[in-house]
C-alpha positions in Angstrom: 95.7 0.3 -49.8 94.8 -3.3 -49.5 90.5 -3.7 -48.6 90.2 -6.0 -45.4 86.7 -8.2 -46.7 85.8 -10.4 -43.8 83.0 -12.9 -43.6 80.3 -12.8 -40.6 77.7 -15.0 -40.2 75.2 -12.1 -39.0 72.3 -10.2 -40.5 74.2 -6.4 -41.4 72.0 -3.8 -41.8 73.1 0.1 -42.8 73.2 1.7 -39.7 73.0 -1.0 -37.1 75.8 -2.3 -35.1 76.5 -6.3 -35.7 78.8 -8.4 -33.1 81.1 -10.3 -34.8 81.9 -13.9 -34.3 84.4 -14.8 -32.6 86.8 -16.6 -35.6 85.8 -13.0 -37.2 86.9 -11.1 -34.8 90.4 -13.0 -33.6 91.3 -12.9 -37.2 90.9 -8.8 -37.3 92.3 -8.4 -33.9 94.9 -10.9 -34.2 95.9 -11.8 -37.4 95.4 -8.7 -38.9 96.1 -6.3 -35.9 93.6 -3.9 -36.8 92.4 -1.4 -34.1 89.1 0.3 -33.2 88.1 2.6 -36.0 89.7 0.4 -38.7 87.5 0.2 -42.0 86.4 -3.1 -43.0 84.3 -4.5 -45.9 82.0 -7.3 -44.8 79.9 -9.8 -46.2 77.5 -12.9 -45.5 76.8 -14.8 -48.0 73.5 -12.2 -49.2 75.4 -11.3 -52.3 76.3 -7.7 -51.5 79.5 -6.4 -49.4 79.2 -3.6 -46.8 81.5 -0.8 -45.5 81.8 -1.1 -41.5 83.9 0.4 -39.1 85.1 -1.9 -36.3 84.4 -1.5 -32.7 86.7 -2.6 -29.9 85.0 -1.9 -26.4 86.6 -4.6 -24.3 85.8 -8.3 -25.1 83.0 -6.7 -26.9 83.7 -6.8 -30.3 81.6 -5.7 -33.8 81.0 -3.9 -37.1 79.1 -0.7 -37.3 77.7 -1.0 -40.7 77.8 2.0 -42.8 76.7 1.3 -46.3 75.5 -1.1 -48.3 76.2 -2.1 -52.1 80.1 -2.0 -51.9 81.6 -3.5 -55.3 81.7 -7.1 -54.5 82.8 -9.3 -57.5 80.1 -10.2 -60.0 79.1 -14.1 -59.8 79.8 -16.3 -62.9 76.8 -16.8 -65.6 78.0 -20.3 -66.0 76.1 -21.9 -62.7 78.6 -24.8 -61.8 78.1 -27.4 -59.0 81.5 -29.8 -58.4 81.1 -32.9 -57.4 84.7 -33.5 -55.7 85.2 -36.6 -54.1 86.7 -36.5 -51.2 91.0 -35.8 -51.0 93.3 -36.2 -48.2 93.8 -32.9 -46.0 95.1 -30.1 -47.6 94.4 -31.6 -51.3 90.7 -31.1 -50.6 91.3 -27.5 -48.5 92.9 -26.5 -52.5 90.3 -28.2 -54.3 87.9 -25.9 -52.8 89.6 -22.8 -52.3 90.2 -22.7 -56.3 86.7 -23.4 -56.8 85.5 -20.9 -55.2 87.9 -18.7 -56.7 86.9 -19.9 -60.2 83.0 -19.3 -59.1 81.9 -22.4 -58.2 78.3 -22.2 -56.9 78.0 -25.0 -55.1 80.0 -28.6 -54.1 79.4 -31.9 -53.2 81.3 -33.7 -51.1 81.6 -37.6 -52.8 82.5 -40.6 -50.9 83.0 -43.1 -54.4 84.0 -46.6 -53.6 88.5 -45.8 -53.8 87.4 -42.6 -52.1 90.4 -43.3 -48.8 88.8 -40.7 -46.5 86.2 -42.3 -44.1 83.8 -39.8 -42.4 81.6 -40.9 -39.3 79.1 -38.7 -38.2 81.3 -37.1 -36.1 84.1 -36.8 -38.1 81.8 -35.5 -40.7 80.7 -32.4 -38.8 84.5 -31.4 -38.2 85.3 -31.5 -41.6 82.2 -29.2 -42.9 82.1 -26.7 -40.2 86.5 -26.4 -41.6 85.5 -26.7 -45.5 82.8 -23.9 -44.5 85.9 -21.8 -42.8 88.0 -22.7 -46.1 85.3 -21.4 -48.4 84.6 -17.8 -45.9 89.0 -17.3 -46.3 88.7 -18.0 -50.0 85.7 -15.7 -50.8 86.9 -12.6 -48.8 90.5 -13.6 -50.6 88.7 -13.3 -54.3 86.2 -10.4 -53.3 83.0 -13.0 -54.3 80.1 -11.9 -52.0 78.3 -15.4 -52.2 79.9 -18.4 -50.7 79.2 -21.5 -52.3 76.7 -24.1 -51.2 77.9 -26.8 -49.6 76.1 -29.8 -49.4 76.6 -32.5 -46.9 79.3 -35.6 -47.4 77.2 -38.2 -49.1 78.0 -41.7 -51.3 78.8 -41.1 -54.7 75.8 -44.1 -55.8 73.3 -42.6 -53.4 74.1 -38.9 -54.7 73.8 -40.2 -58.3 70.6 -42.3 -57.9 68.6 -38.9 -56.3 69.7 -36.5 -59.3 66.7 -34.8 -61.4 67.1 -34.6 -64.9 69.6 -32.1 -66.1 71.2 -30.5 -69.4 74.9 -31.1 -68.6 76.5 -33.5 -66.3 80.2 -34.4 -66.8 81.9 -36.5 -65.1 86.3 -36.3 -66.0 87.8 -39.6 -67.3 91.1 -39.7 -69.3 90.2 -42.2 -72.0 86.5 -40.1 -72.8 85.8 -39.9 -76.3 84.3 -36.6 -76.4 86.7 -33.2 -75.2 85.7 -30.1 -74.1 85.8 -28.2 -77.9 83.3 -30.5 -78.6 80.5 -29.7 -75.8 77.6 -27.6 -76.7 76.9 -24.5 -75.1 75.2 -25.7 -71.5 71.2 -24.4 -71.1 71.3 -24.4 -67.2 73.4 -25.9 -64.3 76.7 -27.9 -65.1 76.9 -30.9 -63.0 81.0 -31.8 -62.5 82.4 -35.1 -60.9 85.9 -35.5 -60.4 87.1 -38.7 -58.7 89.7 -39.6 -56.1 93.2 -40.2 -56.3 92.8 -43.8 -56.9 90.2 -42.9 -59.7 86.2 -44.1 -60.3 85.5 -47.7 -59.9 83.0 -49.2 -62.7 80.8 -49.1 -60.1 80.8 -45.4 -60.0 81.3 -44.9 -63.6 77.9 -47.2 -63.5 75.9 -45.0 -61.7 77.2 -42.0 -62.5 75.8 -43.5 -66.8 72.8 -44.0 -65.4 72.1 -40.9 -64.0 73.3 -39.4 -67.5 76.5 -38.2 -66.9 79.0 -37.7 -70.3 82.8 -38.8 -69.5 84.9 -35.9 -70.3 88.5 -36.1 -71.4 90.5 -32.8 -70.4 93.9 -33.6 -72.5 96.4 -36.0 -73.0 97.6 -36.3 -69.7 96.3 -37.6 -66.9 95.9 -34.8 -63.6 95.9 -35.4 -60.0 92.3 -34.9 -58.5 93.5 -31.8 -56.9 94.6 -30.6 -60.1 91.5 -32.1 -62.2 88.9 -30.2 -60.6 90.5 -26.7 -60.9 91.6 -27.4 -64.2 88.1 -28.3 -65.5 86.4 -25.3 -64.1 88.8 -22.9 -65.0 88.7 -24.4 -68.4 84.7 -24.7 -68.6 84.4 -21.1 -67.4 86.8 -19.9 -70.2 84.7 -21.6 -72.6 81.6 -20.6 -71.0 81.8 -18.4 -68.6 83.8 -15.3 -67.5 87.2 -15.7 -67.7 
């Protein structure tokens, strides 16, 4: 029988009752058309899963939480943190969602100088508070218990400029000298960039130099950016990590 993992933004504690949200709850009730009584494993982001039993009383909606501890899917060993700059739509909706499914721990949203997607302020709150919703689906999809970090929209030269020192930074370019059979084993945090469709400007590849990034070359073709990133992680973890 297929478990129902569903993420809720609450504290959950083993015999307390916890309301659910409301983009929660519609999706049980709705989506999934589960009743009052129906078991469900949920999670917030604390690095553990719990057993719950839902509660239907009305518009009043929540999990009692039963246990603690339920087998949630270990996290990589490899700590990775992709720098994606920003796709159209759904391209950056996949980007994520197989990052996160590859164990990603945390991405950065780049705005590089081709970057085509302009975010104002407001514009810029939509598309978090969605790429937040895409990261919850893709977590309870994968069974991770921790949701990636995801850090503000920001310019790629600003982002770069703020870095601390680090022990591997990569940033994907087709025509690098130096593939991934010939990286060293990383000591710490792995610090991706992948560019946008129009690829990195020497401004960017500038910055990005400065701030000590290696250009990496993946293979002998040249991939989308919604293919790139994916590719690169799954790759890096295979090497590195747990797949």
């Amino acid at each position: 029988m297929r478990k129902v993992r569903v993420f809720v933004d609450v504290p959950l504690v083993p015999g307390a009752e916890a309301a659910l949200p409301d983009f929660a709850a519609e999706h049980l009730t709705r989506v999934l058309r589960l009743g009052d009584g129906a078991t469900v494993v949920c999670f917030n982001g604390d690095g553990n899963d719990y057993r719950g039993i839902l509660r239907l009383r009305g518009r009043v909606r929540s999990i009692a939480v039963e246990a603690c501890n339920e087998a949630a899917a270990p996290e990589s060993p490899l700590r990775i943190i992709l720098a994606q700059c920003i796709a159209r739509g759904e391209k950056m909706d996949s980007v994520l969602q197989k990052a996160t499914e590859l164990g990603v721990a945390g991405i950065v949203p780049l705005i590089s100088e081709r970057t085509e997607v302009r975010l104002d302020e407001e514009r810029a709150e939509r598309r978090l508070a969605h790429w937040m919703r895409v990261l919850h689906s893709a977590c309870e999809q994968c069974g991770r218990a921790k949701v990636p970090h995801l850090h503000p929209a920001i310019g790629l030269p600003d982002w770069a400029a703020q870095l601390v020192p680090g022990p591997l930074r990569l940033v994907l370019a087709p025509e690098a000298p130096t593939g991934l059979h010939e990286l060293a084993a990383p000591s710490g945090e792995v610090i991706l960039v992948v560019g946008p469709e129009g690829g990195l400007s020497d401004r960017d590849l500038t910055a990005l130099s400065v701030a000590g990034f290696t250009p990496l070359r993946l293979g002998p073709r040249i991939l989308r950016t919604e293919t790139a990133g994916p590719a690169a992680l799954a790759a890096l973890q295979s090497r590195f990590g747990d797949l």
